[in-house]
N, C-alpha and C positions, 0 to 999 in steps of 0.2 A: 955940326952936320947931323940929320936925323937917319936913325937907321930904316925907317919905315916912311912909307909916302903917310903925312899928315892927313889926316880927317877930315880939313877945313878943305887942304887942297881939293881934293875928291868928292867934295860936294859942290864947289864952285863950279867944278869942269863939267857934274854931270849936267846942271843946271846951261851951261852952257853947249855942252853937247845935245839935248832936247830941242835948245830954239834953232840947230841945224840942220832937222829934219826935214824942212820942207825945201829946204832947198836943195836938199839931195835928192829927196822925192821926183823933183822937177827934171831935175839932169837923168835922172835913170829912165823916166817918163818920155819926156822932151827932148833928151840933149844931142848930141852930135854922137855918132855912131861909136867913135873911139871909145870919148866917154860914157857913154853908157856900158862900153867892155869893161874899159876899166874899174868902171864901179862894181859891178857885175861881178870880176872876181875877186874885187877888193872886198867887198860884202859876203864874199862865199855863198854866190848864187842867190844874194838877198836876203840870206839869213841873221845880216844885220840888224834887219829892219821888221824882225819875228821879235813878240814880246815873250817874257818879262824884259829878258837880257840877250841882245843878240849876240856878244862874248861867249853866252855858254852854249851858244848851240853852234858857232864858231870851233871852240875845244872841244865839243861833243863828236864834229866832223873830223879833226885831228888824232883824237883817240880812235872812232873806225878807218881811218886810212891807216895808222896806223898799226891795225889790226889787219886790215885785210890784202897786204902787200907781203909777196910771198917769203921775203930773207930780211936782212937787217940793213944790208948793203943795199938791194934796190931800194928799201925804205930809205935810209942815209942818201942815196943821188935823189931821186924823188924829192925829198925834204929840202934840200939844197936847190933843186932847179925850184918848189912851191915858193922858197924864201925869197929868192933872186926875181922871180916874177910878181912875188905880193909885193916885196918894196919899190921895184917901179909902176907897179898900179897904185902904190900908195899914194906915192910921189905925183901922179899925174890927177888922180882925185884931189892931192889937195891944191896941185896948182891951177885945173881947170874951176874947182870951187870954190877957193877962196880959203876953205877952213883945214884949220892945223891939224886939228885932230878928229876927223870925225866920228861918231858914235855909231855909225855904220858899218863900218871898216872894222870887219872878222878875222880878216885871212892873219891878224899877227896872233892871235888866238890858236887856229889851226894847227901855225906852224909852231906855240909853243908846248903845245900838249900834243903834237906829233913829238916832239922833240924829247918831251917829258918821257912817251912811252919808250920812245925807241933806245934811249940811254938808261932806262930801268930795269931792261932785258926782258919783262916780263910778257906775258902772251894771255888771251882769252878772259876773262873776268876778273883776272888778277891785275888788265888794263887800268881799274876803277879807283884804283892804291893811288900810280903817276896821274892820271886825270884829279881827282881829286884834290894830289899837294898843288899840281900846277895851279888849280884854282884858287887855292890859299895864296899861294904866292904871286898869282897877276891880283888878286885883288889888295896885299898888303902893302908890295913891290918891296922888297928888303933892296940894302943895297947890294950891287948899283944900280939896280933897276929902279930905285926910284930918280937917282941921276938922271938917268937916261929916259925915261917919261917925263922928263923937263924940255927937252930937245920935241921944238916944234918941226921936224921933219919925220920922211918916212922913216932915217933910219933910226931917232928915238919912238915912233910907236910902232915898229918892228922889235928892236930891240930891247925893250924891258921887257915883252913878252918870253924872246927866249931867252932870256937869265932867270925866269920866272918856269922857264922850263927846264933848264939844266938845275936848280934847286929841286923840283919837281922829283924829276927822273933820278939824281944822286942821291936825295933822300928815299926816295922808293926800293931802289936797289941794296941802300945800308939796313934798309929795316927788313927786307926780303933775306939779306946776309945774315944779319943779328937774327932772325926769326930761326934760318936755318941752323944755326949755330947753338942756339939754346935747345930745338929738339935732337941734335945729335943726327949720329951718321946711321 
């Protein structure tokens, strides 16, 4: 068992998530009114489909919702009703489209660097600590997360995101502790 998603894998997928572009194209463009929703906020308002990477402007959305909701608790309901509605838009993009995982599909992004911030406790530019492990860890996927970006449904490309976010957020918090710790009270 590898503790890290493999190299090889992640270049196979991106190459393969590339030639499903135009097919998504088409359904956001053309498709039946559902599907066009559901892409729509499967994509995070299409910010899938923004270059380089639409992942990080996915988690970029994550970290300011994160930031701009006013307690922790409505963030926590929030985060949970975002979860619950990206994994059945997930699910419905990939069954109206045909593809498992598509490279458009933001919102598990969102939800793991909302996720990241909100369990790091942290607030205002000190967001950039969770936003940033979370990107380390959606892109390396330790386990289980890379187990669970094996699972061709919504709830493996929801889910490695957010263990990629509670990594994220647990580490940001330890080193916010240890940091407070070594400068004393």
């Amino acid at each position: 068992m590898e503790w890290f998603r493999h190299r090889k894998d992640a270049k196979t997928r991106s190459v393969e998530r590339r030639a499903d572009r135009p097919r998504l194209l088409a359904v956001l463009r053309n498709g039946p009114a559902l599907d066009r929703l559901a892409l729509a906020f499967a994509s995070t308002l299409g910010t899938g489909f923004l270059p380089p990477i639409g992942g990080l402007w996915g988690a970029l959305a994550g970290m300011l919702l994160a930031a701009s909701l006013p307690s922790p608790l409505v963030s926590a309901i929030a985060l949970a009703a975002i979860t619950v509605a990206g994994t059945l838009a997930t699910a419905w993009v990939q069954r109206t489209t045909g593809i498992e995982d598509p490279a458009a599909i933001t919102i598990d992004e969102v939800v793991g660097a909302w996720l990241a911030c909100l369990l790091s406790g942290l607030q205002g530019p000190l967001l950039l600590l969770p936003f940033a492990l979370f990107c380390l860890f959606d892109l390396t996927k330790p386990l289980p997360a890379n187990l669970l970006d094996r699972y061709d449904n919504a709830l493996g490309v929801m889910g490695d995101d957010l263990v990629a976010g509670v990594y994220g957020g647990l580490l940001a918090r330890v080193a916010v502790l240890a940091w407070s710790a070594v400068q004393g009270p």
